[in-house]
Backbone as a ProteinNet text record, in pm:
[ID]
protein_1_A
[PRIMARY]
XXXXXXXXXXXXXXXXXXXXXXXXXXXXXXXXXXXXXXXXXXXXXXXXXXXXXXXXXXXXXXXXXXXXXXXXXXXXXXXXXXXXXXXXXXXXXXXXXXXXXXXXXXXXXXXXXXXXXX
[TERTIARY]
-4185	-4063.8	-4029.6	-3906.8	-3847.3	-3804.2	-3830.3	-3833.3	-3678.3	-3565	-3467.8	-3461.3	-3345.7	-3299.8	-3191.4	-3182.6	-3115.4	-3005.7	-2884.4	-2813.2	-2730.6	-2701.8	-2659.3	-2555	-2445	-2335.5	-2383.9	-2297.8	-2288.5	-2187.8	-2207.1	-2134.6	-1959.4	-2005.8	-1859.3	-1769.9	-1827.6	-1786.7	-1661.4	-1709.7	-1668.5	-1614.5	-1669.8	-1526.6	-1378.4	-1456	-1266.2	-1232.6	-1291	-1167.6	-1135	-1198.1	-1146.9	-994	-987.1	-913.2	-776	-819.6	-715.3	-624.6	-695.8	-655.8	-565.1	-609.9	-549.8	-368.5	-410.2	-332.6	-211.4	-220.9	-139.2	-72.5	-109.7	-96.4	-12.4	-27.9	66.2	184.8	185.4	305.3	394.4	322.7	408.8	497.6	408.6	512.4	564.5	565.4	711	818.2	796	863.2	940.8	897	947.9	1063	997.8	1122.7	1161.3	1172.8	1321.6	1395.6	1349.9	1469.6	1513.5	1467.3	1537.6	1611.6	1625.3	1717.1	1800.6	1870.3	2007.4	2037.6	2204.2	2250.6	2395.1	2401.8	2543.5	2680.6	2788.6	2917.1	2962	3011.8	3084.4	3251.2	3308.5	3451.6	3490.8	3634.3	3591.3	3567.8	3607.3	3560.7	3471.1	3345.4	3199.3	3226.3	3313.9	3269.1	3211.3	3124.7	3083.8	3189.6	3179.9	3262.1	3186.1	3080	3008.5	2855.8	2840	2663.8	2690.6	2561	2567.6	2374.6	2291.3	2152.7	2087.2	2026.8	1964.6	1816.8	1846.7	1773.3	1708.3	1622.5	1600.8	1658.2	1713.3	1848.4	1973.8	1960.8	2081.5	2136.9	2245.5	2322.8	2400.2	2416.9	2489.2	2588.1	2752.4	2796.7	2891.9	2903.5	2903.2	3066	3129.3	3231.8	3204.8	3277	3251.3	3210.2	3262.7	3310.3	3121.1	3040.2	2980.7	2944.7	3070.2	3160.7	3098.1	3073.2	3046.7	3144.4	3148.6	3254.1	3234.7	3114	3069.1	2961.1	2860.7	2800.5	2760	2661.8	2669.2	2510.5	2544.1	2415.6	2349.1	2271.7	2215.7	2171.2	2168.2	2100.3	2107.4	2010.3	1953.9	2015.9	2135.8	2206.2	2362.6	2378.7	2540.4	2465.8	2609.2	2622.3	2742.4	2695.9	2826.4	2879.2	2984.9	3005.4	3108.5	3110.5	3146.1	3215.8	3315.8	3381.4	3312.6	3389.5	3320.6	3273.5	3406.2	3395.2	3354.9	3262.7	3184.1	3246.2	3305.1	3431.3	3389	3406.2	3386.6	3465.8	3426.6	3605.1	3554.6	3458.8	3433	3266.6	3279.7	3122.9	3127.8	2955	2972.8	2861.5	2876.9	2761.3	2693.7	2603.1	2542.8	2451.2	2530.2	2454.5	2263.1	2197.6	2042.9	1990.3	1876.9	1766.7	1695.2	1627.4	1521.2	1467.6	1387.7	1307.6	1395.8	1529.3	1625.7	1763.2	1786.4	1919.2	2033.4	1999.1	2149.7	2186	2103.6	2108.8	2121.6	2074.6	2099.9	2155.6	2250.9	2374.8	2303.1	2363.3	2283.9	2351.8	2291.5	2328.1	2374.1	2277.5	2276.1	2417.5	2540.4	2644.5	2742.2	2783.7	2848	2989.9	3058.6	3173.7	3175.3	3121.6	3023.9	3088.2	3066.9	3056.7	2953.9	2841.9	2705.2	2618.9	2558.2	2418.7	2288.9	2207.9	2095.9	2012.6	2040.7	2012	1978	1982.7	2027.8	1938.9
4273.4	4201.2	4116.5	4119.6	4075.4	3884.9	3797.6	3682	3611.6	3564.2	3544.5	3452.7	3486.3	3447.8	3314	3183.5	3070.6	3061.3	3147.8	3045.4	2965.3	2917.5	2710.8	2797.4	2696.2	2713.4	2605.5	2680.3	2528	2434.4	2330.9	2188.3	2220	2265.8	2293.2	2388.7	2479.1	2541.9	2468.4	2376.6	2332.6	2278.4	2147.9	2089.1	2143.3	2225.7	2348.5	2397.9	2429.5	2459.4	2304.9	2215.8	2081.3	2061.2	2059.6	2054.4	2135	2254.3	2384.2	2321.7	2281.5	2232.7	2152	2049.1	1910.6	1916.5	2046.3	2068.5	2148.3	2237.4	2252.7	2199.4	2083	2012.7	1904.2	1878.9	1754.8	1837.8	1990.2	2087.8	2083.9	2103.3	2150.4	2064.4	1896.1	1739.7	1737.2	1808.2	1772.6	1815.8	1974.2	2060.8	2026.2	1981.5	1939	1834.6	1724	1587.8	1656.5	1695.8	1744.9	1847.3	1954.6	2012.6	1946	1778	1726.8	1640.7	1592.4	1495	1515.1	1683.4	1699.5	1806.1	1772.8	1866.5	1902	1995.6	2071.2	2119.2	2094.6	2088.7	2229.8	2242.2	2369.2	2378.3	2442.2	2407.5	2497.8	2548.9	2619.7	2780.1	2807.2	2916.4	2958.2	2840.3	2877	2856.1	2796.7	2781.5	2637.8	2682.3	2516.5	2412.2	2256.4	2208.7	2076.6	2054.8	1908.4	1916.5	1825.9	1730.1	1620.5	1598.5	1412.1	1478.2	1387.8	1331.7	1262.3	1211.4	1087.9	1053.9	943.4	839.7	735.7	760.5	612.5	602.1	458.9	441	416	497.1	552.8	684.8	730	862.4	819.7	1002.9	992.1	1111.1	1110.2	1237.4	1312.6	1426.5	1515.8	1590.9	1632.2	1726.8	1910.2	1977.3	2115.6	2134.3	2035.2	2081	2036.9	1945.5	1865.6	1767	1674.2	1595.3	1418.3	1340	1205.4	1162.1	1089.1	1082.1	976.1	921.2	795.2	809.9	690.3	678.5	587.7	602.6	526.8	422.7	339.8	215.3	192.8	268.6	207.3	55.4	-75.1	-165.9	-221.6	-139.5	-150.6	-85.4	-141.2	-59	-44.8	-107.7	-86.8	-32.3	85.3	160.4	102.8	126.4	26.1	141.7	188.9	312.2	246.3	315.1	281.3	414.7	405	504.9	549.5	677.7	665.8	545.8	443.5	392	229.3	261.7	136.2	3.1	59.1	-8.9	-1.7	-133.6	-58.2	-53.2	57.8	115.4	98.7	62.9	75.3	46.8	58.4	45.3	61.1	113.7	176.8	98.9	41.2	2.9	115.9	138.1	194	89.6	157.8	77.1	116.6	-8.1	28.7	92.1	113.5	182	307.1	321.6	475.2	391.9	305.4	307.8	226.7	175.8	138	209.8	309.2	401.3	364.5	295.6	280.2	105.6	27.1	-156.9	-188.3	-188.2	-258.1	-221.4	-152.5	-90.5	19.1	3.9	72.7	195.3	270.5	406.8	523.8	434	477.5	471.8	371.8	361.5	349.5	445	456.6	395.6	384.2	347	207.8	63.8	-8.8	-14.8	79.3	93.1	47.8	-28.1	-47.3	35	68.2	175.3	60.7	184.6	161	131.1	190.9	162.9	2	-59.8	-185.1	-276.4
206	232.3	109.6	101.4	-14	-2.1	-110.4	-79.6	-131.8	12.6	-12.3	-144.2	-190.5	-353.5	-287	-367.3	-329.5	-435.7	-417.5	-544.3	-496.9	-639.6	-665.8	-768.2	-705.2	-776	-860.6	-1026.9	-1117.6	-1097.2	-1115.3	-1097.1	-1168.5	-1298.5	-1337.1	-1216.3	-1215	-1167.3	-1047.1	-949.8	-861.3	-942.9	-1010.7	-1079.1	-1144	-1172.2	-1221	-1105.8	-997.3	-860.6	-816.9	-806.3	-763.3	-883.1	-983.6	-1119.9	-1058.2	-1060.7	-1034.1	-907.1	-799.8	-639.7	-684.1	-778.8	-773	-846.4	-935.2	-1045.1	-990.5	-838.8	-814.2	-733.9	-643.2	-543.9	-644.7	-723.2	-768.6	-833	-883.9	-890.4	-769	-680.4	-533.1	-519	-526.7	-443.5	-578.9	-726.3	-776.1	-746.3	-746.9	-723.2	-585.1	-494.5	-329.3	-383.9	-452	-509.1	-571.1	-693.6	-763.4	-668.4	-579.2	-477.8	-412	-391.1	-301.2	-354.6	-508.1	-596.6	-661.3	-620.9	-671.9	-564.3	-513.3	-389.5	-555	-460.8	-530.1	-482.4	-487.2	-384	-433.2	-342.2	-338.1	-279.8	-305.6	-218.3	-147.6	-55	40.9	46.6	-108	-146.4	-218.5	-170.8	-237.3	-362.4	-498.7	-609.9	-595.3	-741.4	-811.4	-818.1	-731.2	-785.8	-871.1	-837.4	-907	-796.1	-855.3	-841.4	-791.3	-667.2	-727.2	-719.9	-797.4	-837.5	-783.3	-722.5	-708.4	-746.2	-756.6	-927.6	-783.4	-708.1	-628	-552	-526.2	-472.5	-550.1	-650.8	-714.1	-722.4	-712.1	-703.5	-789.4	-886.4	-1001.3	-951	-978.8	-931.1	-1076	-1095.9	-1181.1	-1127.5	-1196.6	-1155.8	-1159.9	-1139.8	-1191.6	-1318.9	-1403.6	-1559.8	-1621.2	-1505.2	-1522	-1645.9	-1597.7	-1688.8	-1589.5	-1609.1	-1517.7	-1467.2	-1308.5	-1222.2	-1191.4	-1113.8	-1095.8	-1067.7	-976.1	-972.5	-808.5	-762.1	-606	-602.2	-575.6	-572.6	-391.1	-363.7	-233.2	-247.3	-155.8	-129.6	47.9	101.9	210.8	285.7	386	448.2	379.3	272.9	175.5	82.1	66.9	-85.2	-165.4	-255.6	-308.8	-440.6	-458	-483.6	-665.6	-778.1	-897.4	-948.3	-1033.3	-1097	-1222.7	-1312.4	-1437.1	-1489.4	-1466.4	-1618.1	-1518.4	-1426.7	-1412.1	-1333.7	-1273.9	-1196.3	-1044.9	-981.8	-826	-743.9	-677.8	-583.2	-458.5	-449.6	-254.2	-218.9	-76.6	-5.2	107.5	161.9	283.5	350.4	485.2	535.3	649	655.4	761.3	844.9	996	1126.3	1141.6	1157.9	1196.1	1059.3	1127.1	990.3	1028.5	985.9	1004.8	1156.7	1154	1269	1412.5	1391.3	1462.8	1432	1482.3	1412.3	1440.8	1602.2	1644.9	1627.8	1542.6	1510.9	1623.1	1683.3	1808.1	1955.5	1893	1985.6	2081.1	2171.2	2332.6	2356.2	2293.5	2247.8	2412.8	2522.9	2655.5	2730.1	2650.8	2771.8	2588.2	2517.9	2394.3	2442.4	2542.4	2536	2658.3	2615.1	2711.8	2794.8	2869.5	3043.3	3129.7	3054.9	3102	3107	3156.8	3214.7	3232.9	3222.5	3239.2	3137.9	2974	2896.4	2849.6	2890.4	2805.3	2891.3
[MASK]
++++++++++++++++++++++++++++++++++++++++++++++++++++++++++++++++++++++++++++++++++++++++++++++++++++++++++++++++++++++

């Protein structure tokens, strides 16, 4: 009878698949954020018409020609929205947050009629 043989991986060895793992795993979550930090408009006959980017809580928007148009500033629940040339034309508030969507508002009786909700 033959006396079983024990092998041992070498250490490198593992360390270069640990390396390889790591190396594509931090590829993937870039690759995931940049598909998710630029959308692209289209108009109603499917051409290119512009970009907007987003930088954070900043959005940059682009025309067809992709030429600069403006630019949009999140701070908390207002966006506060700027032209090319750095000017501001407007702002948007949004009601509630991620973990309160509707701020408050009793989403159960939308036109307050009461309910039960509340």
């Amino acid at each position: 009878m033959t006396k079983p043989r024990k092998y041992r991986v070498p250490m490198w060895v593992i360390e270069l698949l640990v390396a390889a793992a790591l190396a594509f795993a931090f590829m993937m979550t870039f690759r995931i954020i940049s598909a998710n930090a630029q959308v692209n408009f289209t108009d109603e006959n499917g051409h290119y018409s512009g970009t907007m980017t987003t930088h954070g809580n900043q959005s940059t928007f682009t025309n067809g020609n992709g030429q600069f148009t403006g630019s949009a500033i999140r701070h908390g629940n207002t966006t506060e929205f700027y032209d090319a040339r750095g000017h501001h034309t407007g702002s948007a508030t949004a009601q509630g947050t991620a973990n309160n969507p509707l701020g408050g508002y009793n989403g159960s009786s939308p036109f307050g009629r009461g309910g039960r909700g509340r």
